[in-house]
ZADO-1210 file (C-alpha; in nm, 4 decimals, padded with zeros to 6 digits):
<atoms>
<atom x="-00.2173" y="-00.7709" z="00.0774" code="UNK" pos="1"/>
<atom x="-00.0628" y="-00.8951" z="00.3748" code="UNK" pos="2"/>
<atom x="00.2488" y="-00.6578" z="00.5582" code="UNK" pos="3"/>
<atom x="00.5249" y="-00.7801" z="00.6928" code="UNK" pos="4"/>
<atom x="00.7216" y="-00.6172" z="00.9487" code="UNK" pos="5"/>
<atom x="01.0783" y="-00.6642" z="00.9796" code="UNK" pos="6"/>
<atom x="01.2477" y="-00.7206" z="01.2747" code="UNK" pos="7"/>
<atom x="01.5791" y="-00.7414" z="01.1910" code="UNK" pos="8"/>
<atom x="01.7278" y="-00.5242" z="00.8461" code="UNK" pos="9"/>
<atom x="01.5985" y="-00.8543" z="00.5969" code="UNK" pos="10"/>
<atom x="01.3943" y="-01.1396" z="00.6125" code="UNK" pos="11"/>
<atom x="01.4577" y="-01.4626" z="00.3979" code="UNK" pos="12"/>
<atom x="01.2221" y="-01.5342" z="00.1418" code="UNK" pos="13"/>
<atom x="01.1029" y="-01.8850" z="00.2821" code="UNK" pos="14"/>
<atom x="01.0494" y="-01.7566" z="00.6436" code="UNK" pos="15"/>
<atom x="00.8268" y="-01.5031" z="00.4471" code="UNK" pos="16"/>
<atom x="00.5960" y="-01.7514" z="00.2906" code="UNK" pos="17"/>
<atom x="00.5775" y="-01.9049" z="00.6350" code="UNK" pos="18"/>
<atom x="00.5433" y="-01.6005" z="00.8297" code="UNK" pos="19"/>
<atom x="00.2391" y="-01.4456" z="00.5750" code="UNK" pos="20"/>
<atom x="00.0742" y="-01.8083" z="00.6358" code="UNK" pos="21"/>
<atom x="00.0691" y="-01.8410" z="00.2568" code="UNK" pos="22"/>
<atom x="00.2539" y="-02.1825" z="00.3190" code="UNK" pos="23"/>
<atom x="00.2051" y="-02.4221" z="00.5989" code="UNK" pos="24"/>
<atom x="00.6049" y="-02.5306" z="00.6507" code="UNK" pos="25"/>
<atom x="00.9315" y="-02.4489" z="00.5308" code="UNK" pos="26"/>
<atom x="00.9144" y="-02.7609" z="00.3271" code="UNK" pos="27"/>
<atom x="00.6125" y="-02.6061" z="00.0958" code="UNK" pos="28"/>
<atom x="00.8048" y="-02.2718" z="00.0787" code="UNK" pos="29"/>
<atom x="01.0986" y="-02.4444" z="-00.0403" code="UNK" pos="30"/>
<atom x="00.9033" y="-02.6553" z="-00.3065" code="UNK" pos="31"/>
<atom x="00.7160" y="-02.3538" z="-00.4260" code="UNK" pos="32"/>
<atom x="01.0403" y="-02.1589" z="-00.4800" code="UNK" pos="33"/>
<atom x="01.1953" y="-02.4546" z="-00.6426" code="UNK" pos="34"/>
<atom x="00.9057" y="-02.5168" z="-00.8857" code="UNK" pos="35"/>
<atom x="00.9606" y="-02.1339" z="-00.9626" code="UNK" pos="36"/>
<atom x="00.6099" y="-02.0312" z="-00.8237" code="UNK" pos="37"/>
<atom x="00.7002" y="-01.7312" z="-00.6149" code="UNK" pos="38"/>
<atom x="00.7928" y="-01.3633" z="-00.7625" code="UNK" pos="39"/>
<atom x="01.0067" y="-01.1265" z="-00.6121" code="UNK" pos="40"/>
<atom x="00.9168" y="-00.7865" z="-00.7229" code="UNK" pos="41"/>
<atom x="00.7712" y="-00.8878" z="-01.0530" code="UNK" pos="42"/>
<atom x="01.0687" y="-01.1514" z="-01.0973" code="UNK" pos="43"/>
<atom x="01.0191" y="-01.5503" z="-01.0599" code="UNK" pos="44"/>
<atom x="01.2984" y="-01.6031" z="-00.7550" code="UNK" pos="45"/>
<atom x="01.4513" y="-01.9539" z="-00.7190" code="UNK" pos="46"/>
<atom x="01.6448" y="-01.8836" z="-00.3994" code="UNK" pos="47"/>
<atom x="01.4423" y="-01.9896" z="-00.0598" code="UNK" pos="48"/>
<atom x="01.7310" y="-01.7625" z="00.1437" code="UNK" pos="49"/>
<atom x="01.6827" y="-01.4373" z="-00.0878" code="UNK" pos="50"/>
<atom x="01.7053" y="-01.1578" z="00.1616" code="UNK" pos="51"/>
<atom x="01.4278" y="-00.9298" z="00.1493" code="UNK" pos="52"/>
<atom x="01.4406" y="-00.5871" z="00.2375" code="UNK" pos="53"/>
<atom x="01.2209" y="-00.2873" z="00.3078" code="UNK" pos="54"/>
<atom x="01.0028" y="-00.1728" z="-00.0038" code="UNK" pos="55"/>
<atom x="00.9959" y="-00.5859" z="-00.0758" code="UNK" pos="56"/>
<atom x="00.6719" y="-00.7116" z="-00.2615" code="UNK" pos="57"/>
<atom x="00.6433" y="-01.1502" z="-00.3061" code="UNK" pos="58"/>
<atom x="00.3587" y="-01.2839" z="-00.5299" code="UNK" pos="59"/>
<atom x="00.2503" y="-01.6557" z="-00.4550" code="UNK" pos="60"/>
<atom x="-00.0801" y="-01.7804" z="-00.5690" code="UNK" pos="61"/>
<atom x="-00.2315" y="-01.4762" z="-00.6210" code="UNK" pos="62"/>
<atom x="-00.1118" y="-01.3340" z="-00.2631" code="UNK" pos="63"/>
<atom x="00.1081" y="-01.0351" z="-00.1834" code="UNK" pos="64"/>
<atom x="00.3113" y="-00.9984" z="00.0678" code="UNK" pos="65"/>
<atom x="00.4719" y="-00.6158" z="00.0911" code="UNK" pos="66"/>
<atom x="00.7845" y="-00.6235" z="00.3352" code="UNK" pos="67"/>
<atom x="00.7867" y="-00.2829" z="00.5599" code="UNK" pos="68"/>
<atom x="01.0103" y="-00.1745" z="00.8193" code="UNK" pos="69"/>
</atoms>
């Protein structure tokens, strides 16, 4: 499981992808949110801005990325 910290109070959900290294550009993150690919807790998430907050957990290709303050 990789751990994001935030920075800031949110992070969007395509700087995540990119930020975990589970994508290589914000052109992949956008194309695997499109093609409905990547879970926000438990729920498929078709938004590449969807603010993600403390307590966060993103599934893509059997990764998990936990958002933490």
């Amino acid at each position: 499981m990789e751990i994001i910290k935030l920075r800031d109070d949110y992070i969007k959900l395509g700087q995540a992808l990119k930020a975990a290294n589970v994508v290589e550009s914000g052109v992949m993150a956008k194309f695997a949110i499109q093609d409905g690919l990547v879970q926000v807790n438990g729920r498929i998430e078709l938004q590449r801005g969807k603010k993600l907050y403390d307590g966060d957990l993103v599934t893509f290709e059997n990764e998990t990325i936990k958002i933490e303050k």
